[in-house]
N, C-alpha and C positions, 0 to 999 in steps of 0.2 A: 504494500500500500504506500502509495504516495502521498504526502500533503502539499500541495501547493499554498507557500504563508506569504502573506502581506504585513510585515514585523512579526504580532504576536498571533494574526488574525488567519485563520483557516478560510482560503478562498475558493477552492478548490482538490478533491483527492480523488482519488483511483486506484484501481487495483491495475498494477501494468506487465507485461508479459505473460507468460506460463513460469508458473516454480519450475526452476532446474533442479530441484533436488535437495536434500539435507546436505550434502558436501558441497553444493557452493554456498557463500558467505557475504555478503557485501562489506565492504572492506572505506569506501571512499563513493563520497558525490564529488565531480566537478566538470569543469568543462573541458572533454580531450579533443574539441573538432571544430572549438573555438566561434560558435554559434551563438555563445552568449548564454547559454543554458546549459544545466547540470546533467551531466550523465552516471549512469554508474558505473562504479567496479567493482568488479569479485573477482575472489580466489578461490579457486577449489582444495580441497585437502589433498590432493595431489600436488599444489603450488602454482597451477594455471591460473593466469589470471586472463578474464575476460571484461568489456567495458561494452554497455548495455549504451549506444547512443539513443539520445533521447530529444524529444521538441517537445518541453511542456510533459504534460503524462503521455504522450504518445509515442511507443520504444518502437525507434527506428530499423536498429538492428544489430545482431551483435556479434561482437570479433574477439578474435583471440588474441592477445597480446604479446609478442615477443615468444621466443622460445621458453618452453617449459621450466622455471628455474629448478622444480624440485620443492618436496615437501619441506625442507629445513630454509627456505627464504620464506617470509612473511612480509605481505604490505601492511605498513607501520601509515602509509598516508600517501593524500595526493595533493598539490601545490605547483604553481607554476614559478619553479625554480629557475629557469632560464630568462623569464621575461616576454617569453613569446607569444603571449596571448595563448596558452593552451598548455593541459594539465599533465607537470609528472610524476613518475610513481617513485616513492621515497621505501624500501625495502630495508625488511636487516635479518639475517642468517642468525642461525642457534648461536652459531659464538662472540655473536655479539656486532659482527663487524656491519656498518651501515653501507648503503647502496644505493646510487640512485638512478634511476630511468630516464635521461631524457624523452621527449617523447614530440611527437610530430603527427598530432591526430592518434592514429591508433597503432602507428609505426614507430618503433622503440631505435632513435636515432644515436644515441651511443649508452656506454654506463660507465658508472666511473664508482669505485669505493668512496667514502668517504671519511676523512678522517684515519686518524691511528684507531686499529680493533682495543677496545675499550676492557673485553672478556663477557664470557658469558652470562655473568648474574646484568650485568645493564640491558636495558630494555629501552628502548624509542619510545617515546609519549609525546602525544603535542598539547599545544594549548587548546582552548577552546575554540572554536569559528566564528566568528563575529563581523559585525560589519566592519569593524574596525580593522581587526588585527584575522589572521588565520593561521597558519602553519609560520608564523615570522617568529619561533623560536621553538627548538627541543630541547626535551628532557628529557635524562636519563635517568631510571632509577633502579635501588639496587635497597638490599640489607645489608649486603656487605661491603666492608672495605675494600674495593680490588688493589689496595697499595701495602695493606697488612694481614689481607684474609676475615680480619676478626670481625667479627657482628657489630653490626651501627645500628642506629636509626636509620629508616628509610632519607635516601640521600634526593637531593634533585641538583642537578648540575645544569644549567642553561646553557644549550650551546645556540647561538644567534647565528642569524645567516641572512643576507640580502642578496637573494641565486644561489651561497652557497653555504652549508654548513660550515663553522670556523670552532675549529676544538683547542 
């Protein structure tokens, strides 16, 4: 189901496509084909990720994205990191290490790691989405200390990025 909101205000919803199944997931809205409107994405627990284009509630069609990364990469989110008026996908592997898609509609134009691998208790988290602000800062978080092993409080490390994560 979809809502279509005007701020806080429900202007419209629908149910859009057919279920594809309990293993895919919707993972991110935005806009990958640069139309002005949200699309979505999912990954399947296989690691596929596919992006549902959309006009409004009306699901255009859907593609697969890039080669298969495989069950151990996760979308962590989507952002248009590049600046190109069009959404990419922000990934991170079991052990920690970040990854990002650029992206060109629904064709995956390079990838690049990002940052030093952090270890595997850290986890990608973003802020909230707002009109304001969106994915313009990650968190990592963790119990542990990855510099002594020993048990902390949950940690948040902000890494900020404008196009690009800076660790």
């Amino acid at each position: 189901m979809v809502w279509l909101m005007n701020g806080t205000t429900k202007i419209a919803s629908d149910v859009i496509g057919s279920s594809p199944g309990t293993a895919w997931h919707v993972e991110a809205a935005a806009d990958f084909n640069g139309d002005g409107k949200a699309d979505i994405l999912w990954q399947n627990d296989n690691g596929q990720a596919t992006v549902w284009l959309m006009q409004g509630l009306t699901f255009l069609s859907s593609v697969n994205v890039g080669a298969n990364p495989g069950p151990t990469w996760h979308v962590k989110g989507s952002e248009d990191f590049n600046g190109d008026g069009k959404a990419d996908i922000l990934w991170q592997y079991d052990s920690g290490q970040a990854m990002v898609w650029l992206m060109n509609g629904t064709t995956v134009l390079s990838t690049s790691n990002v940052g030093a691998n952090p270890g595997s208790p850290w986890h990608v988290t973003s802020n909230d989405h707002t009109a304001a602000t969106s994915i313009s800062s990650i968190l990592a978080d963790t119990s542990i200390d990855p510099s002594s092993g020993a048990h902390a409080s949950p940690i948040d490390q902000p890494f900020l990025f404008d196009g690009h994560l800076i660790f």
